[in-house]
N, C-alpha and C positions, 0 to 999 in steps of 0.2 A: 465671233470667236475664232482663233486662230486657230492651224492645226498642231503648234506647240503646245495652245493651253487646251486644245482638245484631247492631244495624246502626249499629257506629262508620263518622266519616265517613274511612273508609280504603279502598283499591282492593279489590275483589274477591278474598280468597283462601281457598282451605278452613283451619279450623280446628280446632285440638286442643285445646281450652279446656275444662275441669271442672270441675263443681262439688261440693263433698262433704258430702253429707246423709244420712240412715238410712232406711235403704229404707222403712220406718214412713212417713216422709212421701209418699215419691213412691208409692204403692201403696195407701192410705188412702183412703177413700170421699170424696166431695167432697159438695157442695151439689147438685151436680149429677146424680148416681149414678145415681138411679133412673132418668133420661131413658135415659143412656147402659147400664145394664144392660138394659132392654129393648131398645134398637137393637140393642144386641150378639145377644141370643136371637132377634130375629128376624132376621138375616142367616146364624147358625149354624142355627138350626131351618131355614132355605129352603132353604139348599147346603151345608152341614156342609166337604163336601170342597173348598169353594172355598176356604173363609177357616179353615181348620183343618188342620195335617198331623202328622204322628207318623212317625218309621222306628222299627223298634223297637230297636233300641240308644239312641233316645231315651225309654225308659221311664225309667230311674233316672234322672234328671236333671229328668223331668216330678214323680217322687214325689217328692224334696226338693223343687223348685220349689213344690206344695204343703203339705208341711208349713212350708216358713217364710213363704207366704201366711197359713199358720194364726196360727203363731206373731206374725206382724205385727197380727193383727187383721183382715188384706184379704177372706178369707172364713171361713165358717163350718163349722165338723171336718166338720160331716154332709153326706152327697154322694157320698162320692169311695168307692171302694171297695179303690184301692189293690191292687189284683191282677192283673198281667200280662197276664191275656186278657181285662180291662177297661181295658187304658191309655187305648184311643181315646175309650170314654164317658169320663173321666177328664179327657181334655186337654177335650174339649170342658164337661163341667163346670167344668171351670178357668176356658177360654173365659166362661161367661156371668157368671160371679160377680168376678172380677176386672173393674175398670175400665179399666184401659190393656191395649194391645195386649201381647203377649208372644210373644219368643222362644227357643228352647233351644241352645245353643252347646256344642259340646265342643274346646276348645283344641286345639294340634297342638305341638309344636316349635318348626316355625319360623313360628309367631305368626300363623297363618293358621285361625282356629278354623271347624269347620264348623256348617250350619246341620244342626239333628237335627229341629226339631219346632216347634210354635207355635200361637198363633192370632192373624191378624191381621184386623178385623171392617172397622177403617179404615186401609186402604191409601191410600198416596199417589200412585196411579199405576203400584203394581206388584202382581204375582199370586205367594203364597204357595209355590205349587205347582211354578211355575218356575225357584226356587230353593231347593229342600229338598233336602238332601244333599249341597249346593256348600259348597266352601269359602267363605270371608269375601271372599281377595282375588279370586278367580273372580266371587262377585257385586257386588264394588265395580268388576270389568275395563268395565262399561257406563257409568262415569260417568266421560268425560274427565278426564285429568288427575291423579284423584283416589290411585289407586296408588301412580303417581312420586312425588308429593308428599307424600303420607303415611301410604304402605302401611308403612315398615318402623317408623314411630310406633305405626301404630295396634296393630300384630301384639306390639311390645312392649311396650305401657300393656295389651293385653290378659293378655298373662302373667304380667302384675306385679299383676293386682289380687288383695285380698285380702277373707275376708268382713269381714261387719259394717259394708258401709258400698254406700253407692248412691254412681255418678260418673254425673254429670248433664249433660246438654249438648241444646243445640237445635240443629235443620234450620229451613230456611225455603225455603217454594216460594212461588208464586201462581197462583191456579186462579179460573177461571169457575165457581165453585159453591161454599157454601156447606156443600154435601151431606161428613158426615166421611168416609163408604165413599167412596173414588175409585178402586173394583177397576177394569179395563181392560175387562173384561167389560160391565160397564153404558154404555159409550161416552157419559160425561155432555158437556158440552158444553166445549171447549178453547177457551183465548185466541185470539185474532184481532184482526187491525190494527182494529178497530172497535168496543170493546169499548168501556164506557161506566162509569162509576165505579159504580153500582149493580153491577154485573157482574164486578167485582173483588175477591179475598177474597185476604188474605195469609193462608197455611195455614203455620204454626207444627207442627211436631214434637220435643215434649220427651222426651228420651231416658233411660232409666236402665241402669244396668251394676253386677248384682251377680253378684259371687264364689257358689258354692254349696261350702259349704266341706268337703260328706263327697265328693263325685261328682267335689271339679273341675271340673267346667261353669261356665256363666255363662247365669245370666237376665238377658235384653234385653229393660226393658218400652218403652213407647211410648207415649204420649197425643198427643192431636194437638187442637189448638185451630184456629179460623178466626176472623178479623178481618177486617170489612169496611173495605175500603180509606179510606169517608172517614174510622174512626175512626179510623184508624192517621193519617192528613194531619194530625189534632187536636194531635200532638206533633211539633214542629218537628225536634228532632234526629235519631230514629229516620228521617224520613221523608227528612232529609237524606243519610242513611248509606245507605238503601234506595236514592237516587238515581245515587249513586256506584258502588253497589255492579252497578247495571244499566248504568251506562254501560262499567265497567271491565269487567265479563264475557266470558270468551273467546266467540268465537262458538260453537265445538262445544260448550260448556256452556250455552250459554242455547238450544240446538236440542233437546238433552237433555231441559233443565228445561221446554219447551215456551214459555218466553216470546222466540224469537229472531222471530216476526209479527210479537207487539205488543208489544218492548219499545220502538219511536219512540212506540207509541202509550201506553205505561205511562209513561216519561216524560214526556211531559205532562199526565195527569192527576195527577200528582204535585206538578208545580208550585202555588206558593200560588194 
């Protein structure tokens, strides 16, 4: 998705918009890889249990998630040991060799799938551990607004997916750092009315949603990009959608999001 059609110039609203590509793409090593596989191992080697979780009824869910890693190309057969009373070296194997974040879903009925298991290395402000074995709509009840409006979409587009194919969609926050870990723990530094355009990075999270088609689950990978704010001002229409988008924001979402200090002061550095 681009950042035009990420931030048309329309009011503030959550959306349900997807894209359909083959997980092959969104899962594939990039240009970048080897930066990002080493940050990955060195935040799982420091705290394993911070950015890594497993329950164990999320073990089959973690094996396929593995083999069709293989099968895509994302990592390499050797590694994994695939036996039960190694699931947790397992995830975190996963953890360092995959590029994007990952999570482990097991659907329910009523379209509220829980979370089993993961590794998440760059967080956007939230802890792994705090939400492992919650339901979906439980850990979306923290984001205003977000339920009412598109809990009983989201619980049925998750039912309905099928393998063989990745649904793509982006997040967007803005953060005082650069840094892609934003665990809670590290308490890096939050916007404020004073915040200066070096100091601004719009943090981008591309989302994927694949089917696992023996278990029923669902793999939820993650990558996360950061854009410094002058680059993003360099494109007129994005930055005019982005403008919109902060001024129309309910309050209890931009308190959320952490920009309700400096969103007077985000819109003006926005301006040309």
């Amino acid at each position: 998705m681009s950042l035009s059609e990420l931030f048309p110039e329309t009011d503030y609203r959550f959306s349900m918009r997807f894209e359909r590509k083959s997980p092959q793409e969104f899962f594939a090593r990039t240009k970048n890889g080897s930066s990002l596989l080493a940050k990955r191992r060195q935040w799982l080697n420091s705290a394993p249990a911070t950015y890594a979780g497993l329950l164990p009824e999320g073990q089959v869910f973690l094996e396929e998630a593995i083999d069709l890693a293989q099968s895509w190309g994302a990592v390499s057969p050797a590694g994994f040991s695939l036996q039960p009373e190694r699931a947790w070296d397992d995830c975190l194997t996963l953890g360092k060799c995959l590029e994007p974040d990952f999570l482990l879903l097991q659907p329910d009925l009523a379209g509220s799938p829980r979370l089993l298991g993961g590794v998440v290395c760059f967080p956007s402000h939230w802890s792994l551990a705090d939400k492992l074995g919650k339901p979906m709509s439980l850990i979306h009840e923290v984001v205003p607004g977000l339920n009412d409006t598109l809990g009983k979409q989201i619980g049925s587009f998750l039912n309905k997916l099928r393998p063989g194919v990745a649904w793509l969609r982006s997040n967007w926050g803005i953060a005082r750092t650069p840094e892609l870990n934003d665990h809670p723990s590290r308490a890096l530094p939050r916007l404020g009315p004073e915040v200066t355009t070096e100091e601004v990075w719009l943090r981008l999270e591309h989302q994927a949603l694949v089917a696992l088609p023996k278990t029923g689950g669902i793999l939820f990978g993650i990558r996360v990009e950061v854009i410094p704010l002058a680059e993003l001002k360099r494109e007129a229409a994005p930055t005019k959608g982005l403008i919109r988008a902060l001024e129309t924001m309910p309050d209890d979402l931009a308190r959320y999001k952490g920009l309700a200090t400096a969103r007077n002061r985000l819109l003006k550095l926005l301006q040309p």
